[in-house]
C-alpha positions as CSV (number, residue, x, y, z in Angstrom):
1,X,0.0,0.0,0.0
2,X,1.4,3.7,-1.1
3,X,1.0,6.0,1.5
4,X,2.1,9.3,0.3
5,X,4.5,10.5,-2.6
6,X,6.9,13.3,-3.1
7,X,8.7,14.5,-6.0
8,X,11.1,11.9,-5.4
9,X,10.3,9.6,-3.4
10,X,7.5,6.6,-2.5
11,X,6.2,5.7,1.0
12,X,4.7,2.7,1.3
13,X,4.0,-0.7,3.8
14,X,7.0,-2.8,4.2
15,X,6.0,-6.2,3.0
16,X,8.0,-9.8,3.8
17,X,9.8,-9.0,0.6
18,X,11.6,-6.3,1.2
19,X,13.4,-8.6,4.4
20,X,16.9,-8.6,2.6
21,X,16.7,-4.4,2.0
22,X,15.9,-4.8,5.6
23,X,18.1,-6.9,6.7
24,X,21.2,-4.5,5.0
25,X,19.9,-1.4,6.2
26,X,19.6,-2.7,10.2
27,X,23.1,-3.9,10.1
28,X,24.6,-1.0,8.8
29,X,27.4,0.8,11.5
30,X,25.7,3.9,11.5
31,X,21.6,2.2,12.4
32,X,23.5,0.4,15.2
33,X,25.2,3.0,16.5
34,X,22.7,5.9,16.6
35,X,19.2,4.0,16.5
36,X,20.6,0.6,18.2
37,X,21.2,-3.5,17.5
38,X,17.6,-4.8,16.3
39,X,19.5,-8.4,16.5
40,X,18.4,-8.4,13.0
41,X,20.8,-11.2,11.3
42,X,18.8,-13.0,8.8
43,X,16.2,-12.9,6.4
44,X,14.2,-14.7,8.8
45,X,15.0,-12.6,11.4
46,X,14.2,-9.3,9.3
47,X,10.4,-10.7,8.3
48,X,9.5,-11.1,12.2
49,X,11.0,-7.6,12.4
50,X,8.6,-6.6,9.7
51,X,5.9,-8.5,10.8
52,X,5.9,-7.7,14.5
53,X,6.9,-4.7,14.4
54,X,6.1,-2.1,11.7
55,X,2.6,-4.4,10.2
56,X,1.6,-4.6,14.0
57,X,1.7,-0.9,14.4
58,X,-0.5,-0.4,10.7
59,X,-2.7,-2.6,12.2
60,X,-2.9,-1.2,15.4
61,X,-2.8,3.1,15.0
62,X,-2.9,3.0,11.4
63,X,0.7,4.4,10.8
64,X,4.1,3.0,11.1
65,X,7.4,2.5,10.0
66,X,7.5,2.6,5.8
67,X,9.6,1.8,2.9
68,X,11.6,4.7,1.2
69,X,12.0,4.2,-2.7
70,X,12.8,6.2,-5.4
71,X,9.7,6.7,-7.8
72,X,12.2,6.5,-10.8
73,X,13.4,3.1,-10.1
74,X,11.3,1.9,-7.1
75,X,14.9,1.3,-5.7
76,X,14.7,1.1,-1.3
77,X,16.7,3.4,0.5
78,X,15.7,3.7,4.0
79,X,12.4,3.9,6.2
80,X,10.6,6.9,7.2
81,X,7.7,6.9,9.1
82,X,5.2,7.6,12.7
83,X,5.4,5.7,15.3
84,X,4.0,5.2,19.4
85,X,6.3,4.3,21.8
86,X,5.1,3.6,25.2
87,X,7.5,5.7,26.8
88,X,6.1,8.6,24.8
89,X,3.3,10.9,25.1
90,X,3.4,11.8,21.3
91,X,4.1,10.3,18.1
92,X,7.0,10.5,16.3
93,X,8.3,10.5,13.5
94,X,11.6,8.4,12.6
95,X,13.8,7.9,9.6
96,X,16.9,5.6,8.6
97,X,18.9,5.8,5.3
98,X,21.0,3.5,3.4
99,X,24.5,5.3,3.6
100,X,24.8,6.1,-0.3
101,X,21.8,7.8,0.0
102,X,22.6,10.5,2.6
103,X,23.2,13.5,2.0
104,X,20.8,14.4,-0.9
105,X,17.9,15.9,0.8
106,X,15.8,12.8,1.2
107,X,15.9,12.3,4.6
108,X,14.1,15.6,5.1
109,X,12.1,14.9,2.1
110,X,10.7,11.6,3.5
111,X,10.1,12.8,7.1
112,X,8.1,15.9,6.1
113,X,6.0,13.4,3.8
114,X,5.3,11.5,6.9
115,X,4.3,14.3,9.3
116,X,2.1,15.9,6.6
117,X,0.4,12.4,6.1
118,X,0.2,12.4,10.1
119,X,-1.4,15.5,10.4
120,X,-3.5,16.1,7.1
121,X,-4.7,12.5,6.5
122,X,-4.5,10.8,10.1
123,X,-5.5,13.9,12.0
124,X,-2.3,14.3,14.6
125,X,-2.2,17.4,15.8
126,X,1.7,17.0,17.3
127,X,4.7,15.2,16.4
128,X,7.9,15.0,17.7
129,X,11.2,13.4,17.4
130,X,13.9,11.4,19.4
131,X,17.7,11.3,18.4
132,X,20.7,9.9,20.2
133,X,23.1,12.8,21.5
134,X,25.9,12.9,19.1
135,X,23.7,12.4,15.7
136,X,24.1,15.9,14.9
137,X,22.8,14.8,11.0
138,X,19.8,13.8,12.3
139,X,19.1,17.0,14.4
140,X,20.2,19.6,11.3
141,X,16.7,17.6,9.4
142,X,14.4,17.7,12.5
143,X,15.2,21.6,12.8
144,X,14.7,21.7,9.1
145,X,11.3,20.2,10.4
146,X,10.1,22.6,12.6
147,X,11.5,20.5,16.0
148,X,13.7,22.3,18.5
149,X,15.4,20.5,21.6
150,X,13.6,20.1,24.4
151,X,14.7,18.2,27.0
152,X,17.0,15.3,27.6
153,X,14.9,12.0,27.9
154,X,16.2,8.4,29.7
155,X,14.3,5.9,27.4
156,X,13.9,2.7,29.5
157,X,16.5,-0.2,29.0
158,X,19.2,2.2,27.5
159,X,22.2,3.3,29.5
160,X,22.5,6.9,27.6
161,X,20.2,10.1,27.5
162,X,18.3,10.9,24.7
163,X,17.3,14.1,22.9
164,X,13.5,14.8,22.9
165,X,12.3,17.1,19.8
166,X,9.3,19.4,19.7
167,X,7.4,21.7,17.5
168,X,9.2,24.6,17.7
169,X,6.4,27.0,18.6
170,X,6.0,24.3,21.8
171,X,9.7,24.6,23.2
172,X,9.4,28.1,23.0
173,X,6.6,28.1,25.1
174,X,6.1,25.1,27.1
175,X,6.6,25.3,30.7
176,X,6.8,29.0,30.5
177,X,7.6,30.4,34.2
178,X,9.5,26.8,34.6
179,X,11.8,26.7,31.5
180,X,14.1,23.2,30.3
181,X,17.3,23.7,31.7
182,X,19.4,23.4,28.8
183,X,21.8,20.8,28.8
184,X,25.6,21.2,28.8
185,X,27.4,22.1,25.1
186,X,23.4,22.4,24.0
187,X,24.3,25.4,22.3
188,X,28.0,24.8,20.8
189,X,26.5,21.4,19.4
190,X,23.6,22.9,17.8
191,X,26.1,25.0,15.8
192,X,28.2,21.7,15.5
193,X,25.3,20.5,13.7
194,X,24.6,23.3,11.0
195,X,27.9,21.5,9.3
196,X,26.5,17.9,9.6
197,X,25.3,15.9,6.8
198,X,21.3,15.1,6.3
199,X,20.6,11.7,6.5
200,X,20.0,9.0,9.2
201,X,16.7,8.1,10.8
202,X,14.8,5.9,12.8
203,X,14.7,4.9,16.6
């Protein structure tokens, strides 16, 4: 099923065939070190990652996790998508790219797709993001996106902070009289990550 289109690029349900693009993309250095090890290591083991994972979520909110292709060639190159974490009061939106297609805008491309679906065609009012610390690519497109640092967040199981994203408007103004204390080096790596490269994804 297509889910939205851009000039570029195609959004649409994983399906049990695209386990080897899966299998590639969850193994690659950069996945496992920003969005983490999905234990993914076969083909059999990237179709129950498919299957209980991103087609339980279309089942169960009507969004997930999708396929990024090119519309030219219907080549894969990554994921994009919305998704509800338990440890979350708001969706978010989360990407992941193939490495040789970083770089080029689509990362931005495909998450803006997403949230418009969200919002226009799925009625949510508010989306947000999640990034590791030190993925300064990944922050440089959710600022593209409207998203502005909020607060650090401890998601459970993981042994590192993460960085909570918000509609820009929202960090401005949330807990006004009680402002976010900002975290250390907040501001030298924000200008860190004007220089970064668009691309990665996902949580």
């Amino acid at each position: 099923m297509i889910v939205c289109e851009t000039v570029r690029l195609r959004l649409r349900h994983l399906l049990d065939s695209d386990a080897a693009f899966i299998l590639l993309l969850l193994n690659e250095p950069d996945f496992i070190r920003n969005i983490g090890d999905r234990e993914v290591r076969t083909l059999d083991d990237a179709r129950r990652y498919i299957q209980h994972g991103p087609m339980v979520s279309y089942s169960q909110h009507g969004f997930g996790l999708w396929l990024v292709e090119l519309r030219d060639s219907s080549d894969p190159i990554g994921i994009c998508g919305l998704l509800k974490r338990d440890y979350l009061q708001d969706v978010d939106v989360g990407f992941a790219l193939r490495e040789g297609y970083r770089g080029k805008g689509f990362a931005f491309e495909a998450a803006e797709a997403a949230m418009r679906y969200g919002k226009e065609d799925l009625g949510i009012s508010r989306i947000v993001a999640i990034t590791s610390p030190d993925n300064h690519a990944s922050m440089k497109v959710l600022r593209k996106l409207g998203l502005e640092f909020e607060r650090a967040l401890r998601i459970p199981d993981q042994t590192r902070d993460t960085r909570l994203f918000t509609p820009a408007e929202r960090s401005l103004l949330a807990d006004k009289g009680n402002p976010v204390e900002e975290l250390p080096d907040e501001k030298r790596e924000a200008e860190r990550s004007a220089d970064a490269e668009t691309g990665r994804p996902d949580r």
